[in-house]
N, C-alpha and C positions, 0 to 999 in steps of 0.2 A: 504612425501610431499602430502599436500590435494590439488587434484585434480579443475580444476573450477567448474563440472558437480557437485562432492561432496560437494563443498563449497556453490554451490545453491541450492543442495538437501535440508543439513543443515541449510540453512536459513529456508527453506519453510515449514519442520519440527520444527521448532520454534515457525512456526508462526500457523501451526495447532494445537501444543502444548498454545498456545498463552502466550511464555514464553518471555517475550521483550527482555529480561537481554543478554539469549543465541541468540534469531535473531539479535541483535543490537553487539554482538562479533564479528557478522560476515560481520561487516565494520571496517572501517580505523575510526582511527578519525576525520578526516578529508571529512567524506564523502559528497557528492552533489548526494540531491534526487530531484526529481521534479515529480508530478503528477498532473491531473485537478484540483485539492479540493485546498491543498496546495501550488502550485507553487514550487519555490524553494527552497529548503530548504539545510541547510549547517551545517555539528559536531552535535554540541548537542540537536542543534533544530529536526532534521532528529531522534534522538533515543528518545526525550520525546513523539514526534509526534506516533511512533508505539507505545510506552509506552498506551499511551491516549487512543489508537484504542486497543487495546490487551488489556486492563484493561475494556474499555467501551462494547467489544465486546462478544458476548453469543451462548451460540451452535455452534462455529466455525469450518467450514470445508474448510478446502483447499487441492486442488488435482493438482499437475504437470498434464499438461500434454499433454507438449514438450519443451523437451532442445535443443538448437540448440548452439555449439561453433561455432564462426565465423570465430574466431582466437586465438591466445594465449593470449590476453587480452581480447576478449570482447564473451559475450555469452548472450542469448537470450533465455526466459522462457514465453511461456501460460502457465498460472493455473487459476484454478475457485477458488472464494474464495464465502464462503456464509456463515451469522451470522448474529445474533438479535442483532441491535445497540442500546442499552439503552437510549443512551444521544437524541438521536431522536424519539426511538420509530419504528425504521424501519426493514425489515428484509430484509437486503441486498444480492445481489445475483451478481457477477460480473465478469467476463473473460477480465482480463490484459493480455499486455504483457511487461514483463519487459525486458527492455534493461540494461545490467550491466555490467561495465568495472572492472577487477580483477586483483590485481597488487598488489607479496607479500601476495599473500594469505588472502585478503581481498579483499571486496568489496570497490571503489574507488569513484563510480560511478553507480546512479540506478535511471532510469526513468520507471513510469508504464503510458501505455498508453490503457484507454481505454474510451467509451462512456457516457460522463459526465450526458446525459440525462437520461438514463437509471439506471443511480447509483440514480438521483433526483428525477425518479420516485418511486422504489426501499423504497429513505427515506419519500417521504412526502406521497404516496398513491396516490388516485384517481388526487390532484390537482397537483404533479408533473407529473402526468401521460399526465395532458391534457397541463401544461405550460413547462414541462423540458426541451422543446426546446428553451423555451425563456430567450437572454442575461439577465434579470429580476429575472427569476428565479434561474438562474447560479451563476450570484453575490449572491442571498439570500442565499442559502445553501450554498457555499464556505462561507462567512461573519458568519453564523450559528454558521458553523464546527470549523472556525478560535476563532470565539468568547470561546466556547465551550473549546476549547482547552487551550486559554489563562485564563479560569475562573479557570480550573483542575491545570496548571503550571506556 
């Protein structure tokens, strides 16, 4: 029986691997993600979505690093993740924390939560650096990435 600690290891080794196929096994079909960029996302839209990002994404590193179980269903992850995003041009750098609910040995449920300004400074340079605070700039890059995403699937 895999563990939940082992079944988010195994994600986040997928996703250093930037292998979609195997990070996206390690949800339900059914699964509900939600983060800044995205919103909510639900099944197949959630596995094209890393699909997109893990095919777009370059040099990629990501590091655990903290598991916290809550409970027998739900468990909690900081890791850093950092990579060169072709599709913008940016070189990303970012510390989530994902909240993921596990049931049946899959993931169920997966929210990353982190600083939407700093991922916008990150992709656009100098002028996210000085607008990434602004509602303006938040829709651009979300509407960007969304676009971006539906031109590739």
């Amino acid at each position: 029986m895999l563990s939940n600690k082992n079944l988010v290891e195994s994600f986040f080794k997928s996703m250093q691997k930037g292998d979609f196929r195997a990070l996206n096994a390690c949800y339900s079909y059914d699964i509900i993600y939600s983060d800044p960029i995205f919103g909510l996302l639900k099944g197949d839209d959630v596995k094209m979505m890393w699909q997109m990002l893990l095919e777009g994404a370059k040099n990629i590193s990501v590091k655990i690093l903290e598991i916290e179980d809550v409970d027998e269903e739900y468990i909690t992850c900081r890791y850093s993740i950092n990579y060169f995003f072709e599709p913008t041009g940016g070189n990303i750098s970012n510390l989530p924390k994902a909240f993921m609910r596990i049931k049946d040995e899959k993931i169920i449920e997966h929210s990353d939560g982190y600083r939407l300004s700093t991922f916008i400074a990150d992709t656009y340079g100098l002028k996210g650096q000085i607008l990434g605070w602004s509602g303006f700039m938040k829709k651009k890059c979300t509407e960007e990435i969304q676009e971006y995403a539906d031109s590739v699937y």
